[in-house]
C-alpha positions as CSV (number, residue, x, y, z in Angstrom):
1,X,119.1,90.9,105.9
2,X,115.6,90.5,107.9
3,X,115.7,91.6,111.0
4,X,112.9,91.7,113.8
5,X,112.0,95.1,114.8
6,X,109.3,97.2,116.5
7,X,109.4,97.4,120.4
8,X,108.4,94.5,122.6
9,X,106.5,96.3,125.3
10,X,103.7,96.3,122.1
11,X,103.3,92.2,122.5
12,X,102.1,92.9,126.2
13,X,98.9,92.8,126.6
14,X,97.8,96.2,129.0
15,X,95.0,96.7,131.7
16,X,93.2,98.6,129.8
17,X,93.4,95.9,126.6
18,X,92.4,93.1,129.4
19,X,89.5,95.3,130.7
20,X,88.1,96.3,126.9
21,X,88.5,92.1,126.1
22,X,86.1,91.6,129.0
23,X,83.6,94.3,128.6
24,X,83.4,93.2,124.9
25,X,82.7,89.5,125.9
26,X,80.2,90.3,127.9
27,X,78.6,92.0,125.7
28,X,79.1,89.2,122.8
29,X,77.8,87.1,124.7
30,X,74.4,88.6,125.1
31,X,74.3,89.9,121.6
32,X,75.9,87.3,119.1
33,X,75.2,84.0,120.6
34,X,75.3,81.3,117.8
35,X,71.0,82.1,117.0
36,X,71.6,85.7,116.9
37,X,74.5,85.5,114.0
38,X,72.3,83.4,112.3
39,X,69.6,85.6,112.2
40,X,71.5,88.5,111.5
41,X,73.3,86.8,108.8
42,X,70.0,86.4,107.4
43,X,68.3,89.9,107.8
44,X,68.1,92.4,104.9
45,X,71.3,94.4,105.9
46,X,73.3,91.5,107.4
47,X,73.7,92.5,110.6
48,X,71.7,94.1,113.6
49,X,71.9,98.4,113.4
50,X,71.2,98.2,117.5
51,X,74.4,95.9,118.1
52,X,76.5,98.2,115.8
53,X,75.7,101.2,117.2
54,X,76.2,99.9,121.0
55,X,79.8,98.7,119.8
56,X,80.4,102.1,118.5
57,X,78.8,104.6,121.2
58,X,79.0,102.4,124.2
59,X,82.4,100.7,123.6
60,X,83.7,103.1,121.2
61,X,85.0,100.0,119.4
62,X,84.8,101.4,115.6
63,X,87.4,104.5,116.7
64,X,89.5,102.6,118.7
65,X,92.6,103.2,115.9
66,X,91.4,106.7,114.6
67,X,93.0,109.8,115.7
68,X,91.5,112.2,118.0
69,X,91.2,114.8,115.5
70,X,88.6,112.9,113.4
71,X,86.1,111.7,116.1
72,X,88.5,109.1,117.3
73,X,89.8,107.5,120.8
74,X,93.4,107.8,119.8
75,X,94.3,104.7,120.5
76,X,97.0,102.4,118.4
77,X,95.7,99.2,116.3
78,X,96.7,97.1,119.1
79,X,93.4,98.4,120.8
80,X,91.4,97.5,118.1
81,X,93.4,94.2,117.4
82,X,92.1,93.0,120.8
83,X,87.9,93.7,119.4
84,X,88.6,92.1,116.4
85,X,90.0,88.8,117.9
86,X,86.7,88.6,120.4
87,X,84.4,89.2,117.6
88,X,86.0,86.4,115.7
89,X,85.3,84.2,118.4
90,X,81.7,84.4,117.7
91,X,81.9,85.2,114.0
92,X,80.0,88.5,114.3
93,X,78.8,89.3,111.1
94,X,79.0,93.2,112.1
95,X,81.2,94.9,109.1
96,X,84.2,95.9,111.0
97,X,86.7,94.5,108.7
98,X,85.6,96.8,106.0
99,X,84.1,99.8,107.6
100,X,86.8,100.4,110.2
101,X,90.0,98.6,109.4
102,X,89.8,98.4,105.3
103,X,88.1,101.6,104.5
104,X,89.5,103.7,107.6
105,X,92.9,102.7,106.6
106,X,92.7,103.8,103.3
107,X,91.4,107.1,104.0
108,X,94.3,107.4,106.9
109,X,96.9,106.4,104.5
110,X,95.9,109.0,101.5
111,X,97.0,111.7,103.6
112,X,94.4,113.1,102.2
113,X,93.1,115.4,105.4
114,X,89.9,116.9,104.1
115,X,88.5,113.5,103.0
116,X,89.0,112.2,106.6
117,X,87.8,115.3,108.5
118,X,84.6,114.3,106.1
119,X,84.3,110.8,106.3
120,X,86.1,109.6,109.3
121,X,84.2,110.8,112.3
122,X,81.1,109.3,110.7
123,X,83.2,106.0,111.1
124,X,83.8,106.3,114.6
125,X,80.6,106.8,115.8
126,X,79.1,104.1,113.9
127,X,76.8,106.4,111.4
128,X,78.5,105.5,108.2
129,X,79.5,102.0,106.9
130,X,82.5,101.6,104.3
131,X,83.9,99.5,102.4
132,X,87.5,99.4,99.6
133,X,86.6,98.2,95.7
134,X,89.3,97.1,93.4
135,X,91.6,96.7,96.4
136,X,91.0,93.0,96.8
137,X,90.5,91.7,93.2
138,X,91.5,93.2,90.1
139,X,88.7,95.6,88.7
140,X,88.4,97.7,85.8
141,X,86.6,101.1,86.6
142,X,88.0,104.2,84.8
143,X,87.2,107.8,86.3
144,X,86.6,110.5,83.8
145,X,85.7,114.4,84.3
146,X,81.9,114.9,83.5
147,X,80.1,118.1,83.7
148,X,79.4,118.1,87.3
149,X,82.5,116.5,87.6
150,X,84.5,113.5,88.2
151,X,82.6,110.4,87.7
152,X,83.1,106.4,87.8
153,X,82.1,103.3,85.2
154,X,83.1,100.1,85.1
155,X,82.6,97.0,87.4
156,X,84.5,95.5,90.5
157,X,83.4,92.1,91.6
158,X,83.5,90.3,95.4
159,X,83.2,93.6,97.4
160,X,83.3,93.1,101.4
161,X,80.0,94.3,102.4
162,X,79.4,96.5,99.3
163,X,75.8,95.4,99.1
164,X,75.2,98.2,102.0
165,X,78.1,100.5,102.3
166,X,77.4,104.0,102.7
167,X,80.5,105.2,101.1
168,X,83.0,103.5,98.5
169,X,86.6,104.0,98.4
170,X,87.5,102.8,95.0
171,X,90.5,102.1,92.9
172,X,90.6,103.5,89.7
173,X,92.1,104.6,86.6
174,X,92.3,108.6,85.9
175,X,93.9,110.2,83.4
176,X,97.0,111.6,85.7
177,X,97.3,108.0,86.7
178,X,95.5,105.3,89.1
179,X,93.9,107.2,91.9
180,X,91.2,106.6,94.9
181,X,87.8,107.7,94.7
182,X,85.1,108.1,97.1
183,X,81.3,107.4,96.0
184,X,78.1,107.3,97.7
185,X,76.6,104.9,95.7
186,X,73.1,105.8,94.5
187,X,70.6,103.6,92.4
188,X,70.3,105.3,89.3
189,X,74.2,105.3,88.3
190,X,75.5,102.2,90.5
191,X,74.1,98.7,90.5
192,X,75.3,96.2,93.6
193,X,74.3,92.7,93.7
194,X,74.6,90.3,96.6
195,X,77.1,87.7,95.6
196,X,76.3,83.7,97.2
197,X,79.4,82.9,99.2
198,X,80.2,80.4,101.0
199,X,80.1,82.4,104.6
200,X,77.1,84.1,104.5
201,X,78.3,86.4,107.8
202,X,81.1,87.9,105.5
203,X,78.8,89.4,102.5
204,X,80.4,90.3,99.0
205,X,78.7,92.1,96.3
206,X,79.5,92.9,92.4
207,X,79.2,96.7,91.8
208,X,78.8,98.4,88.8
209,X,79.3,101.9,88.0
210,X,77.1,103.7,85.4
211,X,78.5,107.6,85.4
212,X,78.4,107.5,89.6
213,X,79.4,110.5,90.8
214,X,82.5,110.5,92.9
215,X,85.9,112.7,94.6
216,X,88.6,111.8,94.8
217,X,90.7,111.5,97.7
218,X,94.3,111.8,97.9
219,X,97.2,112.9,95.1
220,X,97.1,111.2,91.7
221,X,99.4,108.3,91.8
222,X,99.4,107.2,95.2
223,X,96.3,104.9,95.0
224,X,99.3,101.5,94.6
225,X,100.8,102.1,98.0
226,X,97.6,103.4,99.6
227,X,96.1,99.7,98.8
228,X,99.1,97.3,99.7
229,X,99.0,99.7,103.2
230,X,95.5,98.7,103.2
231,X,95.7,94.8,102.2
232,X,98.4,94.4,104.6
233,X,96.3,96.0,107.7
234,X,93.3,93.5,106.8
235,X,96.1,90.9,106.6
236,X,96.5,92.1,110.6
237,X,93.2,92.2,111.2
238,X,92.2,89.3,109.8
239,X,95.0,87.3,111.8
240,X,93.5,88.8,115.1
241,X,89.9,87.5,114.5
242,X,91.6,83.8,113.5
243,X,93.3,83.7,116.5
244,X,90.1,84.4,118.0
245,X,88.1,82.1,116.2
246,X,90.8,79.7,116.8
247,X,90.8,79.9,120.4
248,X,87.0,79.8,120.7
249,X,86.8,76.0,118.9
250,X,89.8,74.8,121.0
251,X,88.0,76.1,124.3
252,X,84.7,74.4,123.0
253,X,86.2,71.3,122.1
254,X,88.3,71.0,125.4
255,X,85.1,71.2,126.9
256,X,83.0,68.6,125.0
257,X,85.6,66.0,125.3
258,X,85.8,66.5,129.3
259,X,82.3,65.4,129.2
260,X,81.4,63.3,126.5
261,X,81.7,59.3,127.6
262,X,82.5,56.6,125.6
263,X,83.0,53.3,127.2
264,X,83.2,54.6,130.7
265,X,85.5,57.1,129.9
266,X,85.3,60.6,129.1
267,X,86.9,60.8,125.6
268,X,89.8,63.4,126.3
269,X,91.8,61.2,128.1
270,X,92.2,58.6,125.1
271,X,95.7,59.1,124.1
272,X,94.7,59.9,120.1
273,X,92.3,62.9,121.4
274,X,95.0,64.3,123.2
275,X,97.8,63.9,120.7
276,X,95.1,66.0,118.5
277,X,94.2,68.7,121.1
278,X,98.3,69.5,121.6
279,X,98.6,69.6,117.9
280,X,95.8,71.8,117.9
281,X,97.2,74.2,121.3
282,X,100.6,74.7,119.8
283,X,99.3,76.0,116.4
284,X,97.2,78.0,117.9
285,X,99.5,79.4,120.3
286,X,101.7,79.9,117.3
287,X,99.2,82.1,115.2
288,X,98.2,84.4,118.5
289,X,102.3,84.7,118.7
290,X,102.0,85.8,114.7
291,X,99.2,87.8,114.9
292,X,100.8,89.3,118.0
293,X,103.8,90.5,116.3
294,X,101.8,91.5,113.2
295,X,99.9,93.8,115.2
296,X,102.8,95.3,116.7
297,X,104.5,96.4,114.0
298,X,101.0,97.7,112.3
299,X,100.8,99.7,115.5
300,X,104.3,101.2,115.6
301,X,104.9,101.6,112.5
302,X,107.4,99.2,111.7
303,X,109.2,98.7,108.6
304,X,108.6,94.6,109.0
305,X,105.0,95.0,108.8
306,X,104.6,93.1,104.8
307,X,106.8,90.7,106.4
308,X,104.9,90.4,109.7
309,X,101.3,90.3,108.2
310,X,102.4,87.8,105.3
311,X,103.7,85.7,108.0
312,X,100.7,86.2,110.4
313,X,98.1,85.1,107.6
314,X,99.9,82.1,106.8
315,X,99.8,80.9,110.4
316,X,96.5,82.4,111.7
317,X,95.1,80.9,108.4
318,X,95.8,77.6,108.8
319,X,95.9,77.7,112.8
320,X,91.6,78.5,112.3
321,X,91.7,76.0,109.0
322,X,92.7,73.0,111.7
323,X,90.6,74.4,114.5
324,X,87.7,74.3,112.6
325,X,88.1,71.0,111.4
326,X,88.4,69.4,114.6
327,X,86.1,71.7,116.0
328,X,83.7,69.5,113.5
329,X,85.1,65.9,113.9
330,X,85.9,65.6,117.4
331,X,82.4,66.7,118.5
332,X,81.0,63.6,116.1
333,X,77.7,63.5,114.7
334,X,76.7,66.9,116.2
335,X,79.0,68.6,114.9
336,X,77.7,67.4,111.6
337,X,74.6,69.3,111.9
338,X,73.1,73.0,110.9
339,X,72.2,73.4,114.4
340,X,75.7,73.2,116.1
341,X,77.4,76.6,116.0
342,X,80.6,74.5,114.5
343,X,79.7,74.9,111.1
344,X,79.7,78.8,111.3
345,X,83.4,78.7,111.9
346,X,84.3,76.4,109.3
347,X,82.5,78.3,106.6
348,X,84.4,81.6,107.4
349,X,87.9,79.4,108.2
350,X,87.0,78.6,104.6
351,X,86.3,81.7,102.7
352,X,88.9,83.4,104.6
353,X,91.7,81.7,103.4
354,X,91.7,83.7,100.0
355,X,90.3,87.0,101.4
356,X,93.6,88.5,101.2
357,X,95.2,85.7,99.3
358,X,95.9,82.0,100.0
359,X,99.0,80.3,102.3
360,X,100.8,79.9,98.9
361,X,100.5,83.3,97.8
362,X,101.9,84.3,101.1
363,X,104.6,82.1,101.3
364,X,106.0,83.4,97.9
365,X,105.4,87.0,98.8
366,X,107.3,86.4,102.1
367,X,110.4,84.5,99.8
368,X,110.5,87.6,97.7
369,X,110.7,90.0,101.1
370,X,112.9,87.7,102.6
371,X,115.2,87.9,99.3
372,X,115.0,84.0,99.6
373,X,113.9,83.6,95.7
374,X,116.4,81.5,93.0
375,X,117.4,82.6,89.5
376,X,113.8,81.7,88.6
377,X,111.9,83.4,90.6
């Protein structure tokens, strides 16, 4: 039987949590107002290099989760949870997801030592960007031994941010077995191209490997649980910046209807606006509960943690998917238009929603964990 676990005093939310959520608003503010993601968004590499490498040297966000030993602060995911939920709330377009949670994790959970005394402190301090292929969608890359050794062909589609990476971590087929191998991509034996997706501050590329040279990183048939460790942390992490982005359209349409007028009145005190604003509260209260407990049980370690991070991006998912839609309707026309900010969180709400598989996919996996499945399946 399913049982809660983890300890509670990890659902608190601590001084120093409070006083990192401030310093990095502040700073959001300032840096990745809704013109500034834009043009970001926009720019050759898809994000600003400056902003990055404040977040990393000023706030030390990018080793938040990484142990001392590698360039890190030695702080739990909890830490980094609390970064991740502020920059959803302005849809930074910065590559955490896949530098520091996705491709971090995966390092951390090969146990593979030398690879993350390598690759890991470059992480932290922001000099290296990441990303994880064949961990999302299925690919078919082989690695074979060449003279120089090993090396990587094949093709992986809808990469996070693999356009730009420095480094891949890559899922692949050897001949002891599946195992995880790091490239540097280079022109001459890998070709990335920039995929059109519907949220243009989460990039995706298809990558192709022509003979790429690459190590690997970890023992030979660990590469399975190495990527549902990983899926499941992006899960987390991506449940943190929904809640976020969640609590940022609630906030701005709280404060639209306050003082928007419409015969005399302002329009949040008609009776149909507020039935949809407490719809809206208690979902979203909901998902930061999830996401909450998701991020608890990543950070201690808990057994629950499929359970918790299936359950979280079912919640968070469609807490953002309703927040974004009446983030749109209830500011009318306006928030029809390219220049409101509204539309920014709707296109991610969107193409979030299968970055780590869809509500339905979650709610079967969580009926299998649960042992709730029939005869049938």
């Amino acid at each position: 039987m399913f049982r809660l676990g983890g300890d509670p005093a990890l659902l608190l939310e601590t001084d120093e949590q409070r006083q990192l959520r401030a310093v990095l608003r502040d700073l959001l503010a300032d840096t990745c107002g809704p013109e500034e993601v834009r043009k970001q968004a926009g720019s050759p590499r898809g994000y600003d290099q400056v902003f990055w490498e404040r977040l990393a040297c000023e706030i030390g966000v990018h080793g938040l989760a990484l142990p001392e030993e590698y360039g890190g602060a030695g702080y739990t995911f909890a830490e980094l949870a609390v970064a991740l939920e502020e920059t959803g709330r302005v849809v930074c377009p910065a590559p955490l997801l896949s530098t520091v949670v996705l491709a971090g994790h995966a390092l951390l959970s090969s146990g593979d030592r030398q690879a993350c005394a390598r690759w890991l402190p470059g992480i932290a301090s922001g000099a290296l960007t990441a990303t994880v292929a064949g961990f999302l969608h299925p690919a078919d890359v082989t690695a074979e031994r060449g003279p120089g050794g090993w090396v990587l062909r094949g093709e992986v589609d809808f990469v996070p941010d693999g356009e730009g990476a420095d480094l891949l971590l890559v899922a692949a087929r050897a001949p002891d077995g599946e195992r995880l191998f790091a490239c540097g991509p280079d022109g001459a034996t890998c070709d990335r191209t920039a995929r059109r997706v519907l949220d243009s501050t989460r990039r995706q590329a298809y990558v192709r490997f022509r003979g790429a040279p690459a190590e690997p990183v970890g023992e030979p048939g660990r590469a399975a649980g190495v990527v549902d460790a990983v899926l499941d942390a992006g899960r987390v992490a991506l449940a943190a910046e929904h809640v976020g982005g969640s609590a940022h359209a609630l906030d701005a349409v709280l404060a639209y209807v306050s003082q928007r007028t419409q015969f005399g009145r302002a329009i949040g005190s008609f009776q149909a606006v507020k039935h949809r604003l407490a719809d809206l509260l208690v979902e979203v209260e909901g998902a930061r509960s999830a996401s909450a407990y998701a991020t608890a049980c990543l950070a201690g370690g808990v057994p629950e943690l499929p359970v918790a991070a299936s359950a979280a991006a079912v919640a968070c998912t469609g807490a953002y998917r309703l927040a974004t839609t009446e983030y749109v309707q209830l500011h009318g026309g306006i928030g029809f238009t390219w220049e409101h900010p509204a539309h920014l969180h709707l296109r991610r709400a969107r193409a979030d929603e299968a970055l780590f598989g869809t509500g339905d996919d979650h709610r079967l996996r969580l009926a299998g964990l649960l042992g709730l499945t029939g005869s049938t399946g």
